[in-house]
N, CA, C and O atoms as a CHARMM CRD file, in Angstrom:
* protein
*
  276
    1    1 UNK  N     29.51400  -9.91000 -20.74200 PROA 1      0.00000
    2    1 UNK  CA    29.55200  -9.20800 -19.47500 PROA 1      0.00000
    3    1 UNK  C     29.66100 -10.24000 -18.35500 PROA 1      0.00000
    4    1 UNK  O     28.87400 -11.17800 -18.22700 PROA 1      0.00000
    5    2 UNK  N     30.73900  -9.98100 -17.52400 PROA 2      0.00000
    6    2 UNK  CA    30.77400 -10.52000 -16.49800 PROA 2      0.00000
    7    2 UNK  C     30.16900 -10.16000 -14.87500 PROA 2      0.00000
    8    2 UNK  O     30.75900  -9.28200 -14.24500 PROA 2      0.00000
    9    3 UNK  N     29.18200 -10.74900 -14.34700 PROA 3      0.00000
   10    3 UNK  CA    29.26100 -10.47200 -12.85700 PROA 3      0.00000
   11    3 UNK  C     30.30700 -10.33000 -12.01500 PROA 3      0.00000
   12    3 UNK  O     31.11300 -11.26000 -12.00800 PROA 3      0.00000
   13    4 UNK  N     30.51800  -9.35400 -11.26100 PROA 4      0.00000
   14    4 UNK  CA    31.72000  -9.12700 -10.10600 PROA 4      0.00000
   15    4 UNK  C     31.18500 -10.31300  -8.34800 PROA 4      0.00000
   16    4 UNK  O     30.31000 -10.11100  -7.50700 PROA 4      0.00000
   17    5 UNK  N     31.84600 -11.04100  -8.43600 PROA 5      0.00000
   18    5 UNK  CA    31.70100 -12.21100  -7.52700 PROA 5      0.00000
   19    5 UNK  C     32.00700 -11.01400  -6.05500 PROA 5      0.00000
   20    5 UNK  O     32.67400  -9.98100  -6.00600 PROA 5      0.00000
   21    6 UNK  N     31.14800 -11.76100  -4.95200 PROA 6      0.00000
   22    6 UNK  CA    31.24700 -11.08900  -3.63100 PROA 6      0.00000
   23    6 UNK  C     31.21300 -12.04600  -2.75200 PROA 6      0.00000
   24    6 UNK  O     30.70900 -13.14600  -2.97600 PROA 6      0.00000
   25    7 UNK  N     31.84200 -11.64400  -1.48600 PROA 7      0.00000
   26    7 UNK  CA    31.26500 -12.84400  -0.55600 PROA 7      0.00000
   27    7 UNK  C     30.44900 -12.86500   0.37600 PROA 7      0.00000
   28    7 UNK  O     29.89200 -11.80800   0.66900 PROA 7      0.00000
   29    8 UNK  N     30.16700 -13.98600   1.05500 PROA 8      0.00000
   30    8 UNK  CA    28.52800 -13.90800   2.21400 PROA 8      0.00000
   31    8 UNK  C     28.85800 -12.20700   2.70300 PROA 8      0.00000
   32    8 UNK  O     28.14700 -11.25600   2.38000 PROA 8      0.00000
   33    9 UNK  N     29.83900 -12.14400   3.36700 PROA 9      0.00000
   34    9 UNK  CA    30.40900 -10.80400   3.96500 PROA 9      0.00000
   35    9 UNK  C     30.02400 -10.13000   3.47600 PROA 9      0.00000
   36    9 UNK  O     28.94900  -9.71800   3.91200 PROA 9      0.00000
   37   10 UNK  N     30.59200  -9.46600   2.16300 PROA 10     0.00000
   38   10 UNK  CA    29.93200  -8.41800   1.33900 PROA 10     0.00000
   39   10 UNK  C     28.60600  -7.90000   1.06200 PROA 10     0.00000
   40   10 UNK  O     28.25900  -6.73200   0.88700 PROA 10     0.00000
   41   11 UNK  N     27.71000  -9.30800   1.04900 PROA 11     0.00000
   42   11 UNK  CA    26.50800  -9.31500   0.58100 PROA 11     0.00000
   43   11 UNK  C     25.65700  -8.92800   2.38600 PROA 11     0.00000
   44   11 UNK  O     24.76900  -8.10100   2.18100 PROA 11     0.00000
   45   12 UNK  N     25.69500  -9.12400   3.19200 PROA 12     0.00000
   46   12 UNK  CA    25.43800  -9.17800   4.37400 PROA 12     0.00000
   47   12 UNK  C     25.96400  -7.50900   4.85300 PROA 12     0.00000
   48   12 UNK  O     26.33200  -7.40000   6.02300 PROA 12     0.00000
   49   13 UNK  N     25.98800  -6.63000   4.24000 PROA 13     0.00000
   50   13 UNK  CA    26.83600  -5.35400   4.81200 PROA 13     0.00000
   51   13 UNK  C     26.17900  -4.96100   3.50900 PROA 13     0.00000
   52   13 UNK  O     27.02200  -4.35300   2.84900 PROA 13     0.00000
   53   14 UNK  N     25.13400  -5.04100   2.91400 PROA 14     0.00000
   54   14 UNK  CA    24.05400  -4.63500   1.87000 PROA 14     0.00000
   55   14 UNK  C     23.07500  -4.09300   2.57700 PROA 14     0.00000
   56   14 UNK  O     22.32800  -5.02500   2.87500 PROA 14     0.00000
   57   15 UNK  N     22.59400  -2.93100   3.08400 PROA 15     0.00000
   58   15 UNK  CA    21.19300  -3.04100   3.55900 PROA 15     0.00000
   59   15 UNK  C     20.38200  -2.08400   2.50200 PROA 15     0.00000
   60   15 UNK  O     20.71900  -1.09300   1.85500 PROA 15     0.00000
   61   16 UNK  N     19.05300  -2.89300   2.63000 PROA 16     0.00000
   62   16 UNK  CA    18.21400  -2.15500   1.76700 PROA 16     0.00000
   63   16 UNK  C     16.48800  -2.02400   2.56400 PROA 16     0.00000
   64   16 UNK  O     16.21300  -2.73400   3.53000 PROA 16     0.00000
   65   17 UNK  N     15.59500  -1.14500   2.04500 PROA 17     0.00000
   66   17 UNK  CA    14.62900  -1.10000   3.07600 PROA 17     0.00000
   67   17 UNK  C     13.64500  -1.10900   2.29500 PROA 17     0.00000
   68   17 UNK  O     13.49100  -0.40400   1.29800 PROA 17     0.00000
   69   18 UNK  N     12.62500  -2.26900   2.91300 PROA 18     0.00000
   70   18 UNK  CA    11.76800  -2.89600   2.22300 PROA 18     0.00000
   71   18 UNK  C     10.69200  -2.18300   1.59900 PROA 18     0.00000
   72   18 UNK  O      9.87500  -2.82800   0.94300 PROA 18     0.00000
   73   19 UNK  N     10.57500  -0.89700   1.71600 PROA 19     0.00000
   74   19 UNK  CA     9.30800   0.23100   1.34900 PROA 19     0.00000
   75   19 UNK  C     10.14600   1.41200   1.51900 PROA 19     0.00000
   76   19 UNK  O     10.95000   1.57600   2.43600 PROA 19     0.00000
   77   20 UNK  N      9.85000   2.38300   0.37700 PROA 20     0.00000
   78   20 UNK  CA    10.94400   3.16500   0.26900 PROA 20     0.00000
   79   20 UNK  C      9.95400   4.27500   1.10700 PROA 20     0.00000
   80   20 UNK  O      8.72800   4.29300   1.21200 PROA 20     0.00000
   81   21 UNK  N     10.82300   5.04100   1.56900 PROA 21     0.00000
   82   21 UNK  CA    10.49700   5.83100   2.84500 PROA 21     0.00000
   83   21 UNK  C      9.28200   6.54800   2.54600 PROA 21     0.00000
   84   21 UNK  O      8.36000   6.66200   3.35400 PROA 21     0.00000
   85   22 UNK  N      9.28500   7.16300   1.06400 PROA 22     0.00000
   86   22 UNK  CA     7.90900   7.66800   0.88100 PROA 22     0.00000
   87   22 UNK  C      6.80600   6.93500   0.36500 PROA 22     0.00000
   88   22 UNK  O      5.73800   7.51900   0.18600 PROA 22     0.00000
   89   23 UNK  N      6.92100   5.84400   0.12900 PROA 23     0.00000
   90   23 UNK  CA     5.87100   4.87600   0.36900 PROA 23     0.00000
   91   23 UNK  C      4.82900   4.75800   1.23400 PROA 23     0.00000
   92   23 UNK  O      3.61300   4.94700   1.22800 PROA 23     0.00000
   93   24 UNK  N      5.95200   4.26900   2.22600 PROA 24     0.00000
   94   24 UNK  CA     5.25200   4.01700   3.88100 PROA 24     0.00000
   95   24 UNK  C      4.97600   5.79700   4.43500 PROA 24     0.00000
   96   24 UNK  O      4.04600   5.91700   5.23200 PROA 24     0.00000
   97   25 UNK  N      5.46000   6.64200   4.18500 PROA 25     0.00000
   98   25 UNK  CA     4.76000   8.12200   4.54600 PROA 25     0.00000
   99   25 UNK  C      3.66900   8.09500   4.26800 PROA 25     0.00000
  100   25 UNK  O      2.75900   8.17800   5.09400 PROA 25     0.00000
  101   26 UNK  N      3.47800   7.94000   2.70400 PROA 26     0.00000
  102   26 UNK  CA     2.22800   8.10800   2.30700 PROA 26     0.00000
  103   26 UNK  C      0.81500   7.04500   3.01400 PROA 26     0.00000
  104   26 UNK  O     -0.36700   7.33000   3.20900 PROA 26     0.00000
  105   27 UNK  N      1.53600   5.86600   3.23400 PROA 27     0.00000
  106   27 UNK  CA     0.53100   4.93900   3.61900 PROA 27     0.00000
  107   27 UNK  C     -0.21100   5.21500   5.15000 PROA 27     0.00000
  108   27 UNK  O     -1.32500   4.99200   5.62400 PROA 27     0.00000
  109   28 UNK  N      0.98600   5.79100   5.60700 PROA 28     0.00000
  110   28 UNK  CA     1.20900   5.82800   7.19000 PROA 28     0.00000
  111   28 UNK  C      0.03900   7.00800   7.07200 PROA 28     0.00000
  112   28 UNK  O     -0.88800   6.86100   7.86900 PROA 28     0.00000
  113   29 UNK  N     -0.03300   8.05200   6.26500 PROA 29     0.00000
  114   29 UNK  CA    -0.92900   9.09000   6.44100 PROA 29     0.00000
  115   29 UNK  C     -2.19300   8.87600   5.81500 PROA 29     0.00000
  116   29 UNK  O     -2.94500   9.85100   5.82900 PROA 29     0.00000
  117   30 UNK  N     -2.67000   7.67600   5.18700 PROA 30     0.00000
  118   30 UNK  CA    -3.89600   6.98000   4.74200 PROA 30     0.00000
  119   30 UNK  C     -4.55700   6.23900   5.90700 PROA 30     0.00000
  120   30 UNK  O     -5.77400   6.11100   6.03400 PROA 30     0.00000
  121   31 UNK  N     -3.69700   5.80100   6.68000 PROA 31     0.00000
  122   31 UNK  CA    -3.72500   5.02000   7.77100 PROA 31     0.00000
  123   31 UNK  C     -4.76000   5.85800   8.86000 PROA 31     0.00000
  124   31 UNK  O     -5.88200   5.63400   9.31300 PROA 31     0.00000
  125   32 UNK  N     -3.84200   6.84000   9.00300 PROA 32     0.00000
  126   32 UNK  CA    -4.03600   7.97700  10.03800 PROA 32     0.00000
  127   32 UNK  C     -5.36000   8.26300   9.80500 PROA 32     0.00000
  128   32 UNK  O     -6.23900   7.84300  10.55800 PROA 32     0.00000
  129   33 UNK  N     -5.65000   9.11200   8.58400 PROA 33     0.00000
  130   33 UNK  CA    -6.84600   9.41600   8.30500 PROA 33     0.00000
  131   33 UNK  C     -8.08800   8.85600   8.52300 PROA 33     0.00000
  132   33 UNK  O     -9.22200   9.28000   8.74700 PROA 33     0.00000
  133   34 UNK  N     -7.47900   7.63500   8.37700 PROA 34     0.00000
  134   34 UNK  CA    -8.75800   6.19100   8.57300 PROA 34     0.00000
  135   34 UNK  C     -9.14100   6.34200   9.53700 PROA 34     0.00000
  136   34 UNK  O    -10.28200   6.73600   9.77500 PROA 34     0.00000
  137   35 UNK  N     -8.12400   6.01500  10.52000 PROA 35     0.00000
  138   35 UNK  CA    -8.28000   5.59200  12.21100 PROA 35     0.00000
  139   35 UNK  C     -9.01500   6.62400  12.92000 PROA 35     0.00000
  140   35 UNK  O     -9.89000   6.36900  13.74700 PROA 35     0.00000
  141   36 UNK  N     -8.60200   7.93900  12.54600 PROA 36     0.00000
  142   36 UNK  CA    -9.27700   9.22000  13.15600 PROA 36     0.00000
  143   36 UNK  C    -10.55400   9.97600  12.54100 PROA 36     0.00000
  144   36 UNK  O    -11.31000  10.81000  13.04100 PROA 36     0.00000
  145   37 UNK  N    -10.51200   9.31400  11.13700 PROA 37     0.00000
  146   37 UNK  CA   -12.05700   9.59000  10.23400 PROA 37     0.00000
  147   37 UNK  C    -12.96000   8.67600  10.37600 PROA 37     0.00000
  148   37 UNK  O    -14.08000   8.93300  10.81800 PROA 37     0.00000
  149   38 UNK  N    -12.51400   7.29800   9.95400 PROA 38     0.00000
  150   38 UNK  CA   -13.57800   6.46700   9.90100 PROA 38     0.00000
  151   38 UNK  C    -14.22300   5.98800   8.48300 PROA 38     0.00000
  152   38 UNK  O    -13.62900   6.06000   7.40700 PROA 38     0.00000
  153   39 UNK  N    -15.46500   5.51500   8.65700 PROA 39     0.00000
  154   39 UNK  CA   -15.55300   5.37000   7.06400 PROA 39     0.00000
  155   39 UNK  C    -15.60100   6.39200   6.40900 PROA 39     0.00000
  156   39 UNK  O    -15.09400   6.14300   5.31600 PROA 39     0.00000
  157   40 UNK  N    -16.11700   8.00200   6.49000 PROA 40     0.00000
  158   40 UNK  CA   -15.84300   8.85000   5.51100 PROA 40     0.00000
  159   40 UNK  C    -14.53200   8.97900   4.53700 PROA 40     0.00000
  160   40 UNK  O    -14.37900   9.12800   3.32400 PROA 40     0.00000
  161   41 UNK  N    -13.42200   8.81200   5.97400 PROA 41     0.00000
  162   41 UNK  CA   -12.18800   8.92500   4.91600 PROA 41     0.00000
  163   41 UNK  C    -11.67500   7.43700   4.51500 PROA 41     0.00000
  164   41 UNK  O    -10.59100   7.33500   3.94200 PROA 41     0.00000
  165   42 UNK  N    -12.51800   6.17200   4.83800 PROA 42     0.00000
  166   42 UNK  CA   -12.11700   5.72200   3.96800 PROA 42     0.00000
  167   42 UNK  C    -12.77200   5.81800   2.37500 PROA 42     0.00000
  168   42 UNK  O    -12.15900   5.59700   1.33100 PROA 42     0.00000
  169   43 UNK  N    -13.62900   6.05600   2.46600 PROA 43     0.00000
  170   43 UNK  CA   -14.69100   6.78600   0.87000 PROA 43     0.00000
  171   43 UNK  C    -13.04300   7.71700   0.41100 PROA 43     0.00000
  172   43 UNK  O    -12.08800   7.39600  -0.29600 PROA 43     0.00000
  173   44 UNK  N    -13.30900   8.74200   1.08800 PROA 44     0.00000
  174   44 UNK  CA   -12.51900   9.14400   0.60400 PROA 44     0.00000
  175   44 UNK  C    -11.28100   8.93800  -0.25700 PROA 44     0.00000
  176   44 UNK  O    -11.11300   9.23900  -1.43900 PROA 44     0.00000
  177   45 UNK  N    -10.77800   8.58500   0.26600 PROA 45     0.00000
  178   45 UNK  CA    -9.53000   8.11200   0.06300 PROA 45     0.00000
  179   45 UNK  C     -9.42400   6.37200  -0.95000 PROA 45     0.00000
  180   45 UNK  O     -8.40700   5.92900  -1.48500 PROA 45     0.00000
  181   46 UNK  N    -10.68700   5.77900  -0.93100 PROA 46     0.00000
  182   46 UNK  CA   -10.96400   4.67200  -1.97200 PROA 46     0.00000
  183   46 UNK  C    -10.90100   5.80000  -3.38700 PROA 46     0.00000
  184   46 UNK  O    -10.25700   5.60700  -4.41800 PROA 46     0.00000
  185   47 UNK  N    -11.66100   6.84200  -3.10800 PROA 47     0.00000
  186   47 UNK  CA   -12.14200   7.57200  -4.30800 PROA 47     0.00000
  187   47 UNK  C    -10.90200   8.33800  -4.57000 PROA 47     0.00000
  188   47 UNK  O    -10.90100   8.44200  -5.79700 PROA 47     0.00000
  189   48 UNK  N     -9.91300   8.89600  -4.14500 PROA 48     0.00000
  190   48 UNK  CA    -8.97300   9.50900  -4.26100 PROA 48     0.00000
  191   48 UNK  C     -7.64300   9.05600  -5.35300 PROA 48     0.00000
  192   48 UNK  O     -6.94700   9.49000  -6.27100 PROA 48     0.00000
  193   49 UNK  N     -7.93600   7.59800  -4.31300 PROA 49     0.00000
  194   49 UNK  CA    -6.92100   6.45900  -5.04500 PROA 49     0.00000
  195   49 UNK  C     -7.54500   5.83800  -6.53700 PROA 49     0.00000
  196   49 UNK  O     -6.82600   5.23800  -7.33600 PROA 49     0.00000
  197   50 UNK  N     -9.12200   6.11300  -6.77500 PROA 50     0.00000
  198   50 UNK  CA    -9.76600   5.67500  -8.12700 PROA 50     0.00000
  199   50 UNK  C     -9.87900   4.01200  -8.04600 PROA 50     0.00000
  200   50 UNK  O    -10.00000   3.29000  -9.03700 PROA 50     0.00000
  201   51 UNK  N     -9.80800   3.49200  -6.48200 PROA 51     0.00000
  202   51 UNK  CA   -10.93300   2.33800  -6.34100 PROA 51     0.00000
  203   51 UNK  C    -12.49200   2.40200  -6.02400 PROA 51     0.00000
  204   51 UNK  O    -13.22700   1.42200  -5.90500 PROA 51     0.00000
  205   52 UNK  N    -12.86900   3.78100  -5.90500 PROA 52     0.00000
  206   52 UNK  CA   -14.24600   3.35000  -6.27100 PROA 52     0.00000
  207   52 UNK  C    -14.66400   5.04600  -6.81900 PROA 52     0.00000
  208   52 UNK  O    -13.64800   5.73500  -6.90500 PROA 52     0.00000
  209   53 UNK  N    -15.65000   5.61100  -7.09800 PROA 53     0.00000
  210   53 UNK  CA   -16.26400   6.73200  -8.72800 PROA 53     0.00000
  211   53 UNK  C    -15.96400   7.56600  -7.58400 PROA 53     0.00000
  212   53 UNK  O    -15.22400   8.54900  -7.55400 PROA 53     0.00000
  213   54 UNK  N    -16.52900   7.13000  -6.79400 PROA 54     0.00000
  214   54 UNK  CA   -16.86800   8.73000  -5.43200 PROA 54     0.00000
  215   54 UNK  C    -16.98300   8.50200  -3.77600 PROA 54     0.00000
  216   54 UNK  O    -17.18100   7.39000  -3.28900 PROA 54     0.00000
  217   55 UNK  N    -16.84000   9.64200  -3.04000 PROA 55     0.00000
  218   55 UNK  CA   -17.04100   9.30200  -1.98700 PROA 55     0.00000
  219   55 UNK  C    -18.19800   8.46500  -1.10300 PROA 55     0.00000
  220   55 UNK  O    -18.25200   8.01900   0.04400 PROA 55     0.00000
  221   56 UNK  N    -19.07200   8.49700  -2.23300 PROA 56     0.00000
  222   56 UNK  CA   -20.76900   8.40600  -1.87100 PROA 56     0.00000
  223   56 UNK  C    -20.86200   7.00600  -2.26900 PROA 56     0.00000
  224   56 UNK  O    -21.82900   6.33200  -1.91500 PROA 56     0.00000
  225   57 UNK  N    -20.08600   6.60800  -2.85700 PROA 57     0.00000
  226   57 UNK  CA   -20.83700   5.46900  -3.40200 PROA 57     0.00000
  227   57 UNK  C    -20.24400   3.63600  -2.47700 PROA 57     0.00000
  228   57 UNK  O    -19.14200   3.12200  -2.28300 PROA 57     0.00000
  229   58 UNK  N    -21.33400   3.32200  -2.23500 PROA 58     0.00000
  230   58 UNK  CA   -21.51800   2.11500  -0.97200 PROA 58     0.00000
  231   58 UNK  C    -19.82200   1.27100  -1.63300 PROA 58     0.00000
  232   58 UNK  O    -19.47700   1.09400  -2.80100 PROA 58     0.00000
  233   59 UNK  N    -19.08500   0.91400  -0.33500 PROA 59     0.00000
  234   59 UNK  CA   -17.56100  -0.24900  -0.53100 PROA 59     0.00000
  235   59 UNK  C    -18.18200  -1.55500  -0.36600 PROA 59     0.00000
  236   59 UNK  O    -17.81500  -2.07100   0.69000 PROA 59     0.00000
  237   60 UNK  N    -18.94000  -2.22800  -0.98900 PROA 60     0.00000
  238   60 UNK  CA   -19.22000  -3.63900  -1.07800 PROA 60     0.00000
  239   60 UNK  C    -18.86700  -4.73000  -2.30300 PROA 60     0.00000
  240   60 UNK  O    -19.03800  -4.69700  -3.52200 PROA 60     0.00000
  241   61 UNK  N    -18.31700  -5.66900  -1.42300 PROA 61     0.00000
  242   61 UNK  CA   -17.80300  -6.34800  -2.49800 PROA 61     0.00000
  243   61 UNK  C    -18.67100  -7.54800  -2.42200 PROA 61     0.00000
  244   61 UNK  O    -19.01300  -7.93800  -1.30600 PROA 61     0.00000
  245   62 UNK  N    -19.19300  -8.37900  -3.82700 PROA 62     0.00000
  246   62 UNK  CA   -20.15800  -9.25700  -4.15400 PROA 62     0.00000
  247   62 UNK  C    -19.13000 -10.40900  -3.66700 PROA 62     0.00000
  248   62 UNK  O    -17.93400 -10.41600  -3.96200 PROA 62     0.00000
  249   63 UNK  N    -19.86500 -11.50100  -2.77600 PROA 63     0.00000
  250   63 UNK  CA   -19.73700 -12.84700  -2.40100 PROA 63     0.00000
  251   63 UNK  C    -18.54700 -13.76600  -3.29700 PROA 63     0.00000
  252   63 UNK  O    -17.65300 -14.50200  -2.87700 PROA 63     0.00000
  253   64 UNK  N    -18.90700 -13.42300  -4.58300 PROA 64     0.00000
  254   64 UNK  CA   -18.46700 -14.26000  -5.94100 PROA 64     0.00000
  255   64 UNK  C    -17.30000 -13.25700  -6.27600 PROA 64     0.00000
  256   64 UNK  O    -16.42500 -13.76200  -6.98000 PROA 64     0.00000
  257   65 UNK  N    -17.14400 -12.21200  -5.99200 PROA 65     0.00000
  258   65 UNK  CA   -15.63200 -11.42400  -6.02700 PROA 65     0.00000
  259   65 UNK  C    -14.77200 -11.77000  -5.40900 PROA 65     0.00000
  260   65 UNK  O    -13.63200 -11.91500  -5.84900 PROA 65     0.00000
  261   66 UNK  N    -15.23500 -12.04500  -3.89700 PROA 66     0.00000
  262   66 UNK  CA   -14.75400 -12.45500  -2.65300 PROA 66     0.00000
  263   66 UNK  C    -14.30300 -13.87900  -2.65900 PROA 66     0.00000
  264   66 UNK  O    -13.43100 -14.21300  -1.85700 PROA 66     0.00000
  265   67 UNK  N    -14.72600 -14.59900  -3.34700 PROA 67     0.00000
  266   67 UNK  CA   -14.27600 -15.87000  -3.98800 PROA 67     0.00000
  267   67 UNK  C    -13.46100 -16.58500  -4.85700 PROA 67     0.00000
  268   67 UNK  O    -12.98100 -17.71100  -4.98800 PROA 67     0.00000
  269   68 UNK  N    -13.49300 -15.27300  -5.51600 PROA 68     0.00000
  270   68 UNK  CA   -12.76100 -15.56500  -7.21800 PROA 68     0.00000
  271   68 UNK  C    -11.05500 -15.07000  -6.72100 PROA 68     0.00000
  272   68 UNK  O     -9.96200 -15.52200  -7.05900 PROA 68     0.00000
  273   69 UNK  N    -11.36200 -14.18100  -5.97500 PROA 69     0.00000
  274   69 UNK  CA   -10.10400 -13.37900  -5.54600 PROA 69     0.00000
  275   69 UNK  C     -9.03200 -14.49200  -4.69300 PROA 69     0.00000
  276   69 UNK  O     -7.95600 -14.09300  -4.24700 PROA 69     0.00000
């Protein structure tokens, strides 16, 4: 199999978008929630996404996580 050769031109008249539209929707409305909830919806929404068991339960991360990371 051969590649089809292009030039700077061609390649430059490519556009592509870095987060596909429903990506950034979705994020954009995690966002939202935050800004206008606060920490509830971020519980929320940690727990939604299945980074943490439940809404209730404390977002702290240990020193030595924070390190390793």
């Amino acid at each position: 199999m051969t590649l089809k050769q292009i030039t700077p031109d061609q390649v430059a008249s490519f556009t592509y978008e870095a987060v596909e539209a429903k990506a950034l929707q979705d994020a954009r409305a995690i966002v939202d929630d935050v800004r206008a909830n606060g920490l509830p919806a971020l519980r929320a929404q940690a727990a939604r996404l299945g980074d943490i068991a439940s809404p209730d339960q404390d977002i702290l991360i240990p020193k030595e996580a924070l390190k390793a990371a």
